[in-house]
N, C-alpha and C positions, 0 to 999 in steps of 0.2 A: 504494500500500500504506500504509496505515496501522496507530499501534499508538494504543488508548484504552483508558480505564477508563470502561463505563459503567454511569453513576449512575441506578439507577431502582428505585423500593419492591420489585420482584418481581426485580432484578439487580445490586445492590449489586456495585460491585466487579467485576466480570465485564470483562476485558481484551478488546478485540477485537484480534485479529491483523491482520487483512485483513477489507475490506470493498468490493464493490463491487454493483452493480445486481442479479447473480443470485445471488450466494453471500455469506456471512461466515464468517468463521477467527474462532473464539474460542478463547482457554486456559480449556480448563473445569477444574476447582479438581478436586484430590483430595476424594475424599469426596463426591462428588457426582455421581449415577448420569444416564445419557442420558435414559433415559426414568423417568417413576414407577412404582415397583413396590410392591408388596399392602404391603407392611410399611411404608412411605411414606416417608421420609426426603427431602435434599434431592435435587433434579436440575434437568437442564435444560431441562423443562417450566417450571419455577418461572423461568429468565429468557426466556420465549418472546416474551412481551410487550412487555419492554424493548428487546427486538432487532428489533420488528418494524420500525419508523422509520417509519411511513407506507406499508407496503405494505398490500394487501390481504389475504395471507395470512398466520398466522406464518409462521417460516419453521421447518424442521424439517430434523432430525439426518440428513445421508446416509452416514455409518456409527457404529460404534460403540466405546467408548473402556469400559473396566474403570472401577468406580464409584473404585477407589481408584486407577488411573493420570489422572497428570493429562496437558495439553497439548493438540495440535492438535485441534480437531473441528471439520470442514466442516458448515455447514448452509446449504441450500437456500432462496433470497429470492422462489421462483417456484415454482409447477408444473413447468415447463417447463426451468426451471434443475436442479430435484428430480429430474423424470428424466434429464436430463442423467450431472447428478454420481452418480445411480442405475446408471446405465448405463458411466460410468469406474470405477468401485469393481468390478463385476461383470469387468468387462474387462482387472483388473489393471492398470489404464492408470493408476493412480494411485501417488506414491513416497511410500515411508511409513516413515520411517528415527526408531530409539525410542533412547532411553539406558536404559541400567540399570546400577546396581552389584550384583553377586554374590559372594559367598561364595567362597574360593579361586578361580575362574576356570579356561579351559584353558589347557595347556601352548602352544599355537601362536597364532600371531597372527590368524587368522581360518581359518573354516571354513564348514561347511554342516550342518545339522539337519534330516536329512528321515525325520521319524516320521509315522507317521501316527495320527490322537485321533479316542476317542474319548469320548463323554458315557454316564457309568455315575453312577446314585442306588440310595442305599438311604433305609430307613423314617429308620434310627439316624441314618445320617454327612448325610442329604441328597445332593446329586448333584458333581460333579466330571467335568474330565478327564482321561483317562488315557492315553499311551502304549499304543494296541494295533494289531497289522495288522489288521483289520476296523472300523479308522474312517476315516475322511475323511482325504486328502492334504495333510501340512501341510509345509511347506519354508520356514525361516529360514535367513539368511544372517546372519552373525554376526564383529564383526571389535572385538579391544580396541585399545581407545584410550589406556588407562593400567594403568596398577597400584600396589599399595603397603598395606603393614599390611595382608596376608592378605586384599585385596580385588583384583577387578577391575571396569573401567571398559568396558562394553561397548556399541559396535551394533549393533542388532539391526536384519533392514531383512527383516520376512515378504514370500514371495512368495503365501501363501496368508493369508485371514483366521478362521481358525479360533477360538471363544472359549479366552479365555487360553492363545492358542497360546503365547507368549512366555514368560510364568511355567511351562507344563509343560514347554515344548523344554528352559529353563535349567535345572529341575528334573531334568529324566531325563538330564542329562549331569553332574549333581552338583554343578552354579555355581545355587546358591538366591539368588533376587533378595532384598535385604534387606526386610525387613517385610511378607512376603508370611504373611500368617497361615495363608492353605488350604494351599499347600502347599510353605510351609518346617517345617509345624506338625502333619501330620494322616499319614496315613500314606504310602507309596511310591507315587511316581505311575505306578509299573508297573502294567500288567493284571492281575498275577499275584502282585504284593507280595514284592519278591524283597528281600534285606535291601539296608538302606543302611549309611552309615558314620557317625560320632558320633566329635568332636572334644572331650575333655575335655582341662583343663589340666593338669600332675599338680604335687607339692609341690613340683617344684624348678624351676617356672615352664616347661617345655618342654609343649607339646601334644602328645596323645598319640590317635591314631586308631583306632577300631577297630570293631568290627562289632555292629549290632543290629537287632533284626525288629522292635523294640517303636518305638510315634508318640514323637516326642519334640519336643521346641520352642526355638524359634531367640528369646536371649534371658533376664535373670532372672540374677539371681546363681550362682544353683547348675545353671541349664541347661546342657545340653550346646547343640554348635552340629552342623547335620545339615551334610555335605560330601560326600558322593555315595558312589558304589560304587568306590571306586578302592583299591588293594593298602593293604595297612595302612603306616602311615607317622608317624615321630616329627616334627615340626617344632622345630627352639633353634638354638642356634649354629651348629652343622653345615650342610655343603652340602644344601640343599633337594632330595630326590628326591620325585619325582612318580609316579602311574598314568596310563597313555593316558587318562585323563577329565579328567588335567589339575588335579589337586586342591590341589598344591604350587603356587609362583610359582620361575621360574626366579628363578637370581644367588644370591651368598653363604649369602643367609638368607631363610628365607621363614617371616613372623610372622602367627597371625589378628589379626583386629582386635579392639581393646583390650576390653575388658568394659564396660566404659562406653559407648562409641562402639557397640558389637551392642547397648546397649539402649535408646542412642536411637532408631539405626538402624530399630528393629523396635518402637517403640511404634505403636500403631492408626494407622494413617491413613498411615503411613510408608514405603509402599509406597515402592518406590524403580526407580520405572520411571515415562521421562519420553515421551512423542508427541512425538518430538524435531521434527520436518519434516514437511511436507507439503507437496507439488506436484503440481500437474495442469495441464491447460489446457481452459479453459472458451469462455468468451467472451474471454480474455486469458491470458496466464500466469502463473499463482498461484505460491510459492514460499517456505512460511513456516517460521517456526522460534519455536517458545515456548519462553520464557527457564527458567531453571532453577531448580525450586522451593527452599524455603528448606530445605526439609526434608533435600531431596539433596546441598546445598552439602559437609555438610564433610565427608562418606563419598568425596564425588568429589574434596575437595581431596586426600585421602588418595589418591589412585590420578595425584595431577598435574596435575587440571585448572587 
C-alpha cells in the first residue's frame, strides 16, 4: 500500500491511496466531479492520464463519489480488473464507511435508515432526491463518533448505493450535513413537502425552534439554520430536551454551533462529508482510508476528534 502525490500537467496534486497492478485508490479532491458533465468543470477525467503509468488503458472510475464529497475512489488499471471491481460494487461485497458532520444529530448512538428514494425534477428546481415509498431500497447504517457545539460526528456505512443516499437519509431524519447546499438549502426532502423546523437565535442568546413550510438556508448572518421535524424546542442553559429525531445533544446543555463556524462550515465547496474507507478484495486485500480534509478539521474538532 502506498500513499503519493502525483505530479502531472493533467493531475496536479492528486494523492494516491493505494496502488497496485489492477486497481488504484485515489483521494479525489472536493469539487471535483467523477466523470465530465455538459457544464464542464473539473473531474477525474482531467487526471486519467497521469494515472495511467504505462498501462495500456486509462484506467477508469468503478463507482461513484458526489462532485462535492471528497475521499476514496477505486478505479480500474485493467479491463478485467474493471469488471472485477464492477462486479464487487454490484454484489455489495465492497465496505464503504463515510464521515460526516451534521447539524444537531440523533439522540442515540447508532441506528438504521431504511427509506426508500427516489429521483423527482422539475423545469424550475431541476431534479433531486426525495424520500418516497415508490423509489428504490436504500439502507444506511449510521453510528456517532462524537459530539459538541450543536454538532454531531457521524458514520455512515450504506448498504445500498443510491445517488446522495447519504445527504437525503441525514436530511429526512433532521441531522443536515454541513455545507450541503441542495439540501440543507432548497426545500423538504419529503415527497410531499411536509414542514420542517428552523433554529433562530432570539435577543437573549438562547435558540429558539420552530416550525416553517417556507426553503430557507443553512448559513449568513441573519439565516436561520434548518434542524429537522422534531417537537418545538428552546436550547441555553437548561437541560437539553430533545424529539425522537434527535434534534437536541444529550448532557447539561446543548448549544448550535457558533455563527461563524455554520459559515465557514457551509461556504461552497464545504460539503462536509468525507469517503472515509474502502475495502474489498481483488487480486489482494485492499483497505484504505483518506485523510481528513482541511475543510472538515475544525467542525470535527468541535465534536472530539
Amino acid at each position: 500500500m502506498t500513499v503519493q502525490d502525483l505530479q502531472h500537467p493533467g493531475a496536479a496534486g492528486v494523492q494516491i491511496l493505494y496502488q497496485d497492478g489492477a486497481v488504484i485508490v485515489i483521494d479525489k479532491p472536493a469539487g471535483v466531479a467523477v466523470s465530465r458533465g455538459r457544464a464542464g468543470g473539473p473531474s477525474v477525467d482531467d487526471f486519467l492520464e497521469g494515472l495511467r503509468q504505462g498501462k495500456r488503458h486509462l484506467p477508469q472510475p468503478a463507482h461513484r463519489l458526489d462532485a462535492e464529497t471528497s475521499g476514496c475512489l477505486a478505479l480500474g488499471r485493467t479491463k478485467p480488473a474493471m469488471a472485477a471491481l464492477g462486479a464487487l460494487f454490484a454484489g455489495r461485497a465492497v465496505e464503504k464507511v463515510y464521515w460526516a458532520v451534521v447539524v444537531g444529530g440523533p439522540c442515540e448512538d447508532a441506528g438504521v435508515i431504511d427509506s426508500p428514494l427516489l429521483k423527482i425534477s422539475s423545469q424550475a428546481a431541476g431534479w433531486r432526491m426525495v424520500v418516497d415509498d415508490s423509489g428504490q431500497p436504500a439502507l444506511t447504517r449510521w453510528r456517532v463518533l462524537g459530539r459538541g457545539e450543536g454538532l454531531a460526528w457521524l458514520e455512515l456505512t450504506p448498504e445500498t448505493g443510491r445517488t446522495h443516499q447519504l445527504r437525503v437519509h441525514c436530511a429526512s431524519q433532521g441531522w443536515l450535513i454541513l455545507g450541503d447546499a441542495m439540501y440543507g438549502s432548497a426545500s423538504p426532502v419529503g415527497r410531499h413537502g411536509s414542514s420542517v423546523k428552523v433554529a433562530k437565535r432570539s435577543a437573549t442568546g438562547q435558540v429558539v425552534i420552530g416550525s416553517t413550510t417556507s426553503p430557507v438556508v443553512i448559513g449568513g448572518s441573519a439565516a436561520p439554520v434548518v434542524i429537522g421535524s422534531a417537537p418545538p424546542l428552546v436550547i441555553g442553559s437548561a437541560p437539553a430536551r430533545t424529539g425522537k429525531r434527535g434534534v437536541g445533544l444529550p448532557g447539561a446543555t446543548a448549544r448550535l454551533a457558533t455563527q461563524s463556524s455554520i459559515q465557514a462550515a457551509t461556504a461552497p465547496g464545504n460539503l462536509h462529508l468525507l469517503a472515509r474507507r474502502l475495502a474489498f478484495t481483488l487480486e489482494t486485500r485492499v483497505d484504505v482510508e483518506a485523510p481528513v480534509p482541511p475543510a472538515m478539521q475544525p467542525a470535527l474538532r468541535l465534536c472530539g476528534w
